[in-house]
N, C-alpha and C positions, 0 to 999 in steps of 0.2 A: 579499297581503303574505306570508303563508305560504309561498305557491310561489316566492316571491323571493327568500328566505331560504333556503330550502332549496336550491334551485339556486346558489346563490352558495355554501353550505356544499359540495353538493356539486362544483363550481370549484375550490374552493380545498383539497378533499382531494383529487381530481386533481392537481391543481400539487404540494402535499407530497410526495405519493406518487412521482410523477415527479424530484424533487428529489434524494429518496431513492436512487431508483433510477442515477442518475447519478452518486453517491456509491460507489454499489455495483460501477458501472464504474470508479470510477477505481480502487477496491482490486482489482477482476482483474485491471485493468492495470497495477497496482503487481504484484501476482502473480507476473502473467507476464515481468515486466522484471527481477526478482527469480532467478525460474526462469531464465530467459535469462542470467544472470548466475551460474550456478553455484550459484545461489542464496545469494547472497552480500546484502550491504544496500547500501543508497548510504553508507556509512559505512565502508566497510572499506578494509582500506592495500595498497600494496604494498611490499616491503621490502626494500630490497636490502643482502645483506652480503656480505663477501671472498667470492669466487668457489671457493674451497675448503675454504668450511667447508663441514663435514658437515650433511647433513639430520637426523641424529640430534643433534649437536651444537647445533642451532641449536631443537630442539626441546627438550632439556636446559637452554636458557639460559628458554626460555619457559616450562618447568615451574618454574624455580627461586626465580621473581621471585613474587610473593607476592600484588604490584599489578596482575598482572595475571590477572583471572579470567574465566571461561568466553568460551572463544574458540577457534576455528578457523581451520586453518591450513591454503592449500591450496596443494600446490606444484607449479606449472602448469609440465606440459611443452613445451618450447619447441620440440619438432620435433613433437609430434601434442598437437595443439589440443583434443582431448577426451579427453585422460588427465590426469586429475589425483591427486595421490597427499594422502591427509586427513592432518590427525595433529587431535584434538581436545583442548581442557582446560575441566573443570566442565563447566557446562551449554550447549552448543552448539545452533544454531539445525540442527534436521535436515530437509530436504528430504521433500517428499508422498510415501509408497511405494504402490506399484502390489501389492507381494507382496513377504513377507519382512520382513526389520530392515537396517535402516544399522547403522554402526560403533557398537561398545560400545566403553568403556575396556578389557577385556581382548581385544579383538581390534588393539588401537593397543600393545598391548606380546609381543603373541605373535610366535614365530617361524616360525609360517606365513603366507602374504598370502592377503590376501581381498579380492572386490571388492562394489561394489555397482554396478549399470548402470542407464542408461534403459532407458524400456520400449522404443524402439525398436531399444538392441541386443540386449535380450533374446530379439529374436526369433530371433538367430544362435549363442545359446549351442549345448552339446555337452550335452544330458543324458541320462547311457545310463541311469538309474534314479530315485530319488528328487533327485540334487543335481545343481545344474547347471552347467555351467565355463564360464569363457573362455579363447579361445587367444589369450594375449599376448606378447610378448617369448618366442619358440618354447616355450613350457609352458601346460598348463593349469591357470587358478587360481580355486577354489571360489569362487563367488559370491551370497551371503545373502540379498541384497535386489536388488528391481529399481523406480527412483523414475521417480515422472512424477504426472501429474493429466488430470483432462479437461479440459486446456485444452493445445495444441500448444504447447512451447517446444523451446530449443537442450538443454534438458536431458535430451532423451528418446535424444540421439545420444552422452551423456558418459558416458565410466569412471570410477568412482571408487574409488581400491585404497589400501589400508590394506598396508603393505608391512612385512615381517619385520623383526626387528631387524636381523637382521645384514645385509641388502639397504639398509635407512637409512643404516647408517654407511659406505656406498657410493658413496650417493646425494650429489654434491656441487652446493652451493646456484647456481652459477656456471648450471648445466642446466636450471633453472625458473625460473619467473617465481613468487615467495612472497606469497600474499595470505595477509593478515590481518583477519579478522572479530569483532568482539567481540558478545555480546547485549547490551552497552549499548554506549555511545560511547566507542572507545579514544583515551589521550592521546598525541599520535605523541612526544611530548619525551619518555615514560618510556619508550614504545616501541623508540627510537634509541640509550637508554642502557643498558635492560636487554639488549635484542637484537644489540649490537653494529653495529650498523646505520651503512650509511656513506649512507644517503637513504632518505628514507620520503614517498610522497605517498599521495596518494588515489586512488581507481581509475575514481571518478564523479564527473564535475563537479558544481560547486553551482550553474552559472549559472543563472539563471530563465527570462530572457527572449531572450539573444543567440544568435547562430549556435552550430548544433553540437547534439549529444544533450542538450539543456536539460529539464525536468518539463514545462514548457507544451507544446513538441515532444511529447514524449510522450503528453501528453494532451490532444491538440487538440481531439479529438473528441468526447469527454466534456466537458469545459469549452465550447465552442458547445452541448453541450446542456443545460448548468445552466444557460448566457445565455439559452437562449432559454425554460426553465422560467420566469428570471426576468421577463423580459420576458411573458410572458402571466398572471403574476401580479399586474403590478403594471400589467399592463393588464386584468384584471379589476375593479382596483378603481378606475380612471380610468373604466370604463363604470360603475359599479356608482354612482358618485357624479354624475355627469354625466344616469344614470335614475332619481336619483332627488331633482332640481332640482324640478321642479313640487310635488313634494309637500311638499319642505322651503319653500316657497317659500309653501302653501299653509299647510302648520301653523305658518307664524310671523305669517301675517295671522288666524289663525282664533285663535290660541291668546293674540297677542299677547307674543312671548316676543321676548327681546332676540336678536341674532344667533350671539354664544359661547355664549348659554345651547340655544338652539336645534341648534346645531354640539355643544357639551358629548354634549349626547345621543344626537345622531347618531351620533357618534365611538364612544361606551358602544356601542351595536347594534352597527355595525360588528363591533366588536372582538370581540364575544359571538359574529357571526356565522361572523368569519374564522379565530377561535381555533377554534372548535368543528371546522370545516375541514381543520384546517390539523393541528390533534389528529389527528383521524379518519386525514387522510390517511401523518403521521407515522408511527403505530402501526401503519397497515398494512402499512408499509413497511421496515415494524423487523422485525417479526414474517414477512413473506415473505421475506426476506434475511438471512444471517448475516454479518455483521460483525465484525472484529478488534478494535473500538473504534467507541462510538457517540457519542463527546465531540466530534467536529468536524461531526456531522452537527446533532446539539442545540443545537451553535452557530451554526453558520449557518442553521438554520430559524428559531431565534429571533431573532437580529439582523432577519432579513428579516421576522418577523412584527412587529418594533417599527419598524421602518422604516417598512414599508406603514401605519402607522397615522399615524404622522407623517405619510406621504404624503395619505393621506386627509382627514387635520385640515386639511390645507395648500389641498388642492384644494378641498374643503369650501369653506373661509373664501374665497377667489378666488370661487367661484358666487354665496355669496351677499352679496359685498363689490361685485361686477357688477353687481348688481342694483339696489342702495343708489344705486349710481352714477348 
């Protein structure tokens, strides 16, 4: 009995553990789709207003509104696809750095430009001493920081230049493509009013399941592997009841016990056994992995360990309602 319990404890900290771990794929692959994206969210807009308003100008309307706080602004150039030029407000979401610092607020009001690059164009910088350049638009412009992670994305090939003042007020909006990112979720009606804005949409679809760059597409691979976590889960415990027919079978003629009172029991072991499991394998799993958020992992472990118990009471009472038969 001992070695049966234990092996079944350890089953079912396997399956957590594993659970886990497929949880922890899908945030690298939120990561990296993240990175790939400028490192922008699935939340962020893009904004189009009069084709001659200034980038300074358009960044003045965005300081000035009150409602709208910490957010970034990235105004994508439409002839080289990995130049993008920042302006920030409050607290903005900043991108992994490999060396150095991203953009401060006094380098988004200086009159010099500065950039920040992936690590793979850092490998093409100009450094004749301590600071390094890039050669852009025919000059070279000091560069503070260089982002990336260890993990390959499109951001390891992107410019990102925080531009002078007097170079903004140059800069006309008609030449970029303007994305807007908030650290919470912006409302595009206040967006359109305060911004001038003559359309605003999103940059990421919400579909789930249809054709096209959809979450499930994206995470195919990871989601078949929490199915099939689940599925050996809740086929441990379809063997786990199924081995142990005889002996329920045995202690309800030996002990005299009604059938629910004898299931009751069962159900109580179970539970003791697949909790303990399922603990074991959680915590393991918590503690090897770093995690952004551990609220959707807590949740669907637990749903699934009340599930499987119901499933258990279910298949239980089927064995020995077969029997009766």
């Amino acid at each position: 009995m001992f070695k049966k319990n234990f092996l079944s404890i350890v089953y079912f900290a396997v399956f957590a553990f594993l659970a886990v771990l497929c949880f922890y794929k899908i945030q690298e692959r939120d990561l990296i789709i993240r990175l790939n994206n400028h490192n922008l969210s699935q939340d962020a807009y893009e904004v189009t207003v009069a084709p001659q308003t200034t980038v300074k100008q358009f960044n003045k309307w965005l300081d000035n509104d009150d409602a709208i706080k910490s957010v970034q602004v990235h105004c994508q150039d439409k002839q080289h696809k990995n130049v993008t030029y920042f302006y920030g407000k409050g607290r903005y979401a900043v991108p992994p750095m490999v060396s150095g610092q991203f953009f401060s607020p006094s380098d988004m009001q200086s009159e010099v430009s500065v950039a920040v690059v992936g690590k793979n164009v850092a490998k093409k910088l100009y450094t004749p001493k301590d600071q390094s350049y890039l050669f852009i638009n025919g000059q070279y412009m000091p560069v503070i920081g260089v982002m990336g992670d260890k993990y390959r994305s499109r951001l390891d090939n992107q410019i990102f230049i925080s531009e002078s003042q007097r170079a903004v007020g140059k800069m006309k909006a008609g030449n970029y493509r303007i994305i807007l990112d908030g650290r919470k979720k912006l409302n595009p009606r206040n967006l359109k009013t305060a911004l001038h804005a003559t359309k605003i949409k999103t940059i990421v679809s919400k579909r789930l399941t249809v054709a096209g760059p959809t979450w499930v597409g994206q995470h195919w691979a990871q989601l078949l592997g929490l199915i099939m976590v689940l599925v050996a889960y809740f086929g441990a415990t379809f063997v786990r009841i199924f081995r142990s027919e005889q002996r329920m079978l045995a202690l309800k003629a030996a002990l005299k016990e009604s059938c629910p009172r004898l299931l009751f029991h069962e159900t109580n072991r179970f539970a003791l056994v697949s909790g303990i499991g399922t603990l074991v394998g959680t915590l393991t799993g918590t503690m090897s992995y770093t995690f952004t958020t551990y609220t959707g992992i807590l949740i669907f472990i637990g749903l699934v360990y009340c599930i499987n118990l119901v499933f258990f009471r279910s298949l239980g009472a089927l064995v020995l309602d077969r029997q009766r038969m």
